[in-house]
C-alpha positions as CSV (number, residue, x, y, z in Angstrom):
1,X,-21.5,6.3,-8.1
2,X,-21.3,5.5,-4.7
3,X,-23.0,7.9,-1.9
4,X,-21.4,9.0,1.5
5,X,-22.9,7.3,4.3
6,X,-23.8,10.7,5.8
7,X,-25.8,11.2,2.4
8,X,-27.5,7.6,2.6
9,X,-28.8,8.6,6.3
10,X,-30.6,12.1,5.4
11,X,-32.2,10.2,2.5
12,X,-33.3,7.3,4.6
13,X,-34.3,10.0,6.9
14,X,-36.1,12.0,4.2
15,X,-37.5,9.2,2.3
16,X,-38.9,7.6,5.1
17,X,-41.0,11.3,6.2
18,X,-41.9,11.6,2.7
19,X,-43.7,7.9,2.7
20,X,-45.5,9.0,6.1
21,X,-46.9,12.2,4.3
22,X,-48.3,10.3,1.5
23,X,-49.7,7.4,3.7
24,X,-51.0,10.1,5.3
25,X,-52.7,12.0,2.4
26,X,-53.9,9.1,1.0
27,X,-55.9,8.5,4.2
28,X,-57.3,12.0,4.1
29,X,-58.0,11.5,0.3
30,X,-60.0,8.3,0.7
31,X,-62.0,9.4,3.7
32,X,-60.8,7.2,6.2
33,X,-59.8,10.4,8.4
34,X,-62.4,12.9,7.6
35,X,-61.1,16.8,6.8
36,X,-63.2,18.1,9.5
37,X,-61.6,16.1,12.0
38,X,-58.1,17.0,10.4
39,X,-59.5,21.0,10.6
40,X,-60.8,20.8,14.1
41,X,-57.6,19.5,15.5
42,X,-55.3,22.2,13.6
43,X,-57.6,24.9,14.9
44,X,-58.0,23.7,18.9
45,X,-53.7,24.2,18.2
46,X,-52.9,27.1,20.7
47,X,-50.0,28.7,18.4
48,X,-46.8,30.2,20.6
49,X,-43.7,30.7,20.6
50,X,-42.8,27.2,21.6
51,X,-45.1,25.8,18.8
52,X,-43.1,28.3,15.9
53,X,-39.9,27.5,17.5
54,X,-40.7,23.4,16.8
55,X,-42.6,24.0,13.5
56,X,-39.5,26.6,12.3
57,X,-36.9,23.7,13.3
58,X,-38.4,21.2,11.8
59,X,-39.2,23.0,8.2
60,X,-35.2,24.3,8.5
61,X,-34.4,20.9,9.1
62,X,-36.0,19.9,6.0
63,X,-35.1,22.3,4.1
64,X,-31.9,22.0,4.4
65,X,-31.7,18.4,4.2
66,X,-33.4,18.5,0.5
67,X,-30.6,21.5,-0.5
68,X,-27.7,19.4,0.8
69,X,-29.5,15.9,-1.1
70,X,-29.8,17.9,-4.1
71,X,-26.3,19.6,-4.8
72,X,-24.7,16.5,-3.1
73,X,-22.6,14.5,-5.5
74,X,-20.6,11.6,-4.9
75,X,-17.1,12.2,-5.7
76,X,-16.2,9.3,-8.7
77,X,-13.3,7.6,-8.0
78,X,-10.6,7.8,-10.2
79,X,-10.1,4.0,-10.4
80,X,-12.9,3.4,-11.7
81,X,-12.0,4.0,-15.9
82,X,-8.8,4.6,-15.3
83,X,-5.3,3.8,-13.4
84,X,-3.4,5.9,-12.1
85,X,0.5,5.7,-11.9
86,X,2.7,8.8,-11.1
87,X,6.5,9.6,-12.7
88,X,8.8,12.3,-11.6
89,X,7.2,13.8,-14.9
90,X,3.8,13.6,-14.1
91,X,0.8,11.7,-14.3
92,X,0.0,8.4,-16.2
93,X,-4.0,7.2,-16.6
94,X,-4.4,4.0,-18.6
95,X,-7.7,3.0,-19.0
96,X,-9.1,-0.3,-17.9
97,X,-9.6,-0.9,-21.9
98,X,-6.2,-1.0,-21.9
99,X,-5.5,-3.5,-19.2
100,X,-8.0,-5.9,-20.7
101,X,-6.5,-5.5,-24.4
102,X,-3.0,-6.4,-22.7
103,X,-4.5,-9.0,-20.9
104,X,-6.1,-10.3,-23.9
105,X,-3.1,-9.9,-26.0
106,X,-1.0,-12.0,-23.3
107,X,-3.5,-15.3,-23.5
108,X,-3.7,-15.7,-27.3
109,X,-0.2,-16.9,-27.7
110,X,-1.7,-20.1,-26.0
111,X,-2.9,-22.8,-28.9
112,X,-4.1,-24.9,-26.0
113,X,-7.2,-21.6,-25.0
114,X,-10.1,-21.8,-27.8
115,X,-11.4,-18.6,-26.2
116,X,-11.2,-16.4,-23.6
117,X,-13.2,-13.6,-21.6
118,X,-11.1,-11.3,-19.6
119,X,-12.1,-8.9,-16.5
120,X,-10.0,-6.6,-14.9
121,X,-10.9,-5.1,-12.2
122,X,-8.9,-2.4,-10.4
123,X,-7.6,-1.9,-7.1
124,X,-6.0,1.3,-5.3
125,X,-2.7,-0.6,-5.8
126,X,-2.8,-2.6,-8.2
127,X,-5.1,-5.0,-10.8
128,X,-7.2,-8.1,-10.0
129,X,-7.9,-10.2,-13.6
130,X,-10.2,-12.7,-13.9
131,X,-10.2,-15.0,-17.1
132,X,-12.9,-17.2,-18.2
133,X,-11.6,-19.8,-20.3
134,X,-12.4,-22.5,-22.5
135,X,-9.9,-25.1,-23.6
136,X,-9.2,-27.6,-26.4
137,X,-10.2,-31.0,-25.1
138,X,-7.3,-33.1,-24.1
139,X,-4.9,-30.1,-22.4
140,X,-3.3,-30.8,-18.7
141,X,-5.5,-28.2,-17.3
142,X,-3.2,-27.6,-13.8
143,X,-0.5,-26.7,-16.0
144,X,-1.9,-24.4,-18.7
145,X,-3.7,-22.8,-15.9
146,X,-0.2,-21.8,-13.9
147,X,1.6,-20.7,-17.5
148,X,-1.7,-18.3,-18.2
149,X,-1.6,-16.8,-15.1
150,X,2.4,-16.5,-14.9
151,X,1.8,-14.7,-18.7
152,X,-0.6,-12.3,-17.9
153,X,0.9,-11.3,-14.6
154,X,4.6,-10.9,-16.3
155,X,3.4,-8.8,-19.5
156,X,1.1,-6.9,-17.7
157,X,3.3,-5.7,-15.2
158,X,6.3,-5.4,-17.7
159,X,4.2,-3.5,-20.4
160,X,1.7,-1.2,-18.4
161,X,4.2,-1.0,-15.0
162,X,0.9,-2.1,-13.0
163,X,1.0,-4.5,-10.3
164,X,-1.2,-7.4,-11.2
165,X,-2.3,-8.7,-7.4
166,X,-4.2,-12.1,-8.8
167,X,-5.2,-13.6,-11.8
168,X,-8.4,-15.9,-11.5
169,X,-8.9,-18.5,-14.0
170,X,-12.2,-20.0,-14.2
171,X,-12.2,-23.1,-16.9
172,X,-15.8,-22.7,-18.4
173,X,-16.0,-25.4,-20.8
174,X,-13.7,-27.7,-23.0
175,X,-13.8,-27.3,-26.8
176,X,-15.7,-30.1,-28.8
177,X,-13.4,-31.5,-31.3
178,X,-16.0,-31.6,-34.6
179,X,-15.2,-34.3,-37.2
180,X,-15.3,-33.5,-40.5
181,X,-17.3,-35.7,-42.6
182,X,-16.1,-37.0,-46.2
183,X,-19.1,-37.7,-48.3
């Protein structure tokens, strides 16, 4: 959940008055500022009006910074579990579960994959799918790579109607061919 940057200011702000008070409090508390001296200046204060005027400003100011920091809520954006696609008939969501399970489904046709991690990640317009995969030794890799991403983008788009902007292959590892031993 992301905050506003008007939100991230006041708690900068706040944070940052709040660490002073304790520094400050912890100085009183260990002695290095002794109370009387704290008590003699807050007494040889004339109080007037200009004094309540700053002292009223500055509480208001703080209080309402800590009521707008509590009830404030970020706003979650709807792309972050789901996609969003509108018919003439309404309102589609398909979850990023979804996406990933197409995505999935589209790369196992491939004998030349061992195994595959998927990550979609969405977009206001569209999807951006990364694929982590490993490959049976001996494949041409450049070319495997192009029909993978060619697959996903195609059967994505065709099944879920969701434009599929890139589709990021990272080739982790080769599979190790083990030889079975006759004993």
């Amino acid at each position: 959940m992301k905050m506003r940057l008007f939100d991230r200011i006041l708690l900068t702000i706040y944070t940052l008055a709040i660490i002073v008070a304790s520094l400050f409090l912890i100085i009183v508390a260990a002695g290095i500022i002794p109370l009387a001296n704290i008590r003699n200046y807050i007494n040889s204060i004339e109080y007037g009006w200009d004094f309540a005027g700053i002292l009223l400003i500055i509480s208001l100011v703080f209080l309402l910074i800590s009521i707008k920091l509590l009830f404030s809520r970020s706003k979650p954006k709807t792309l972050s579990g789901t996609l969003l696609r509108n018919t003439e008939l309404g309102m589609i969501k398909i979850s990023v579960n979804t996406l990933d399970a197409l995505v999935q489904k589209s790369v196992k046709g491939f004998q030349e994959i061992k195994d595959v991690k998927s990550f979609v990640m969405p977009e206001d317009d569209g999807i951006r799918v990364r694929l982590n995969i490993q490959l049976m030794p001996d494949v041409n890799i450049p070319a495997v790579s192009t029909s993978v991403q060619n697959k996903v983008k195609e059967y994505v788009e065709s099944t879920a109607g969701i434009l599929v902007k890139e589709v990021y292959i990272c080739i982790d590892n080769l599979a190790v061919m083990q030889r079975l031993r006759v004993e």
